[in-house]
C-alpha positions in Angstrom: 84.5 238.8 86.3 87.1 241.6 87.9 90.2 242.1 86.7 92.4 244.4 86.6 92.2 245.5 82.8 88.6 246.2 83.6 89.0 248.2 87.1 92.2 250.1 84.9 89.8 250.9 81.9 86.5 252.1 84.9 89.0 254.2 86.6 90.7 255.7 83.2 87.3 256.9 81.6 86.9 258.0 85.4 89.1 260.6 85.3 88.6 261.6 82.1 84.7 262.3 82.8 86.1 265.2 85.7 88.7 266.3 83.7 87.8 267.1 79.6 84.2 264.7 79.8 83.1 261.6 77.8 82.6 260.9 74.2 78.5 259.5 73.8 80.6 255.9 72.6 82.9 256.3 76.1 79.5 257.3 78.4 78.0 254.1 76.4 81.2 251.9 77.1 81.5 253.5 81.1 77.7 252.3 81.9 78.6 248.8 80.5 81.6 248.7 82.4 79.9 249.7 85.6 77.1 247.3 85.2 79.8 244.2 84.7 81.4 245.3 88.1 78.6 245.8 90.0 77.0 242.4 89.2 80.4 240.7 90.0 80.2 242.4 92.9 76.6 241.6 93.8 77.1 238.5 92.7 80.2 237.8 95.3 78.1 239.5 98.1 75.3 236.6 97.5 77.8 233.9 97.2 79.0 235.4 100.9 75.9 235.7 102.1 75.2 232.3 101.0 77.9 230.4 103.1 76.8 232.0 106.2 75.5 229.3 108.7 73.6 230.0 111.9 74.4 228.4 115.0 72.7 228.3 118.2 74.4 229.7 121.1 75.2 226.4 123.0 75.1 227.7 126.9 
C-alpha cells in the first residue's frame, strides 16, 4: 500500500542517488521500495480498469 512514509522515504534516497549516490544496502532498499509502489499502482490501474462497464450507444 501507498503512504506517505513510503513515497517520503522513495523520494529521499531519490535525491540522494543525484546528489552524493547510494550505499549497495540503500540501492537494495530503493529497488524494493520501487517494486511496492509500482504494484500498488498496477494493482489500482486493474482495479480501475475492472469497474469499467460498456454500454451500447442507445440511438
Amino acid at each position: 500500500m501507498i503512504d506517505q512514509q513510503l513515497i517520503n522515504r522513495i523520494n529521499e534516497l531519490a535525491r540522494k542517488k543525484k546528489t552524493v549516490g547510494l550505499t549497495e544496502l540503500e540501492r537494495k532498499e530503493q529497488q524494493k521500495l520501487y517494486k511496492v509502489y509500482l504494484g500498488a499502482i498496477r494493482g489500482q490501474v486493474k482495479q480501475q480498469l475492472s469497474n469499467i462497464r460498456f454500454v451500447e450507444d442507445q440511438q
